[in-house]
C-alpha positions in Angstrom: -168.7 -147.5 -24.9 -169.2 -145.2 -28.2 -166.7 -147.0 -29.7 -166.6 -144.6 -33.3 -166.7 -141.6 -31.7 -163.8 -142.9 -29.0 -161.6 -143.9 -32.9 -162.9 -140.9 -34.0 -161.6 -138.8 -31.1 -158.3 -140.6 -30.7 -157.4 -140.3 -34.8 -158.0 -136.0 -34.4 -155.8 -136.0 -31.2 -153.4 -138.3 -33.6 -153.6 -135.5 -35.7 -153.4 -132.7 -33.3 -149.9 -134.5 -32.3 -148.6 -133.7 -35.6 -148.7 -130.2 -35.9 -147.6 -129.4 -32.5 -144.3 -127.7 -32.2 -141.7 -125.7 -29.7 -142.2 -128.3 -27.2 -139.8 -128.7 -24.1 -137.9 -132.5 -24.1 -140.2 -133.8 -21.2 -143.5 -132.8 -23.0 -142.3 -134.1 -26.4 -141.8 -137.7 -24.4 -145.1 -137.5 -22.7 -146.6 -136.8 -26.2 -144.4 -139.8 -27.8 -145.7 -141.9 -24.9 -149.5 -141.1 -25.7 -149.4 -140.9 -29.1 -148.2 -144.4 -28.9 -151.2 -145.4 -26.2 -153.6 -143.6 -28.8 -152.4 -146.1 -31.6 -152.7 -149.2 -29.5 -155.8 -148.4 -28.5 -157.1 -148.0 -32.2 -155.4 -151.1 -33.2 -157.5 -152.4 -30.0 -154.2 -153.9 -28.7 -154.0 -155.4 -24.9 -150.4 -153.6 -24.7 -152.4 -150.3 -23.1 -152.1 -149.9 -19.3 -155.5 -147.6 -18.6 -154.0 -145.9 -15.8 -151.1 -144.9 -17.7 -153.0 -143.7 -20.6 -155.2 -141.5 -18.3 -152.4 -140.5 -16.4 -150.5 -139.3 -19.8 -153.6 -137.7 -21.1 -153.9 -135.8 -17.7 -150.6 -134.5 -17.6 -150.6 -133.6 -21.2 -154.5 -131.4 -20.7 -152.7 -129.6 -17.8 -149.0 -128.8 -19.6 -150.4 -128.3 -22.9 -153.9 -126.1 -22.3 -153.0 -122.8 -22.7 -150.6 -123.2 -25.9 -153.0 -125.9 -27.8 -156.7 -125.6 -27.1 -157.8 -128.1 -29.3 -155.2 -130.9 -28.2 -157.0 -130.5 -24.8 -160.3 -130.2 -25.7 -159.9 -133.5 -27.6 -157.9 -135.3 -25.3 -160.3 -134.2 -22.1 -163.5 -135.6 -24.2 -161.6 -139.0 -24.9 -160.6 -139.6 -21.4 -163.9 -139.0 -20.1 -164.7 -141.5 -22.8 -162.1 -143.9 -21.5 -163.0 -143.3 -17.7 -166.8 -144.0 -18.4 -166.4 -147.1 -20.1 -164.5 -148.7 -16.7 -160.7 -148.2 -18.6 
């Protein structure tokens, strides 16, 4: 696994989280949830479950790609990442 690009991927989704705004209860939890996956996983902690990160970063491509392109974009690119590598 590209593991730069994969930290470099993760920190502009990181990003992308901040300026996101106007979103419903349930999609600022799923974002809380990954954006908390996306830190363990650059601090290369064993707390990340893969299927639940995938899972989150699934459900957050398909509630969030029409309002935020870029968030999805990013997000699709590091689970493909993720999925290659086995996690």
């Amino acid at each position: 696994m590209n593991e730069s690009k994969l930290d470099s991927l993760l920190e502009q989704v990181h990003a992308e989280l901040q300026l996101l705004d106007n979103v419903d209860e349930e999609g600022r939890k799923l974002l809380q949830d990954l954006e908390q996956d996306i830190k363990n996983l650059l601090q290369k902690s064993e707390d990340v479950e893969a299927e639940s990160i995938l899972d989150r970063m699934q459900r957050a491509v398909e509630q969030f790609e029409v309002k935020y392109p870029t968030l999805t974009k990013l997000l699709s690119e590091a689970s493909a990442i993720l999925s290659n590598a086995g996690i």
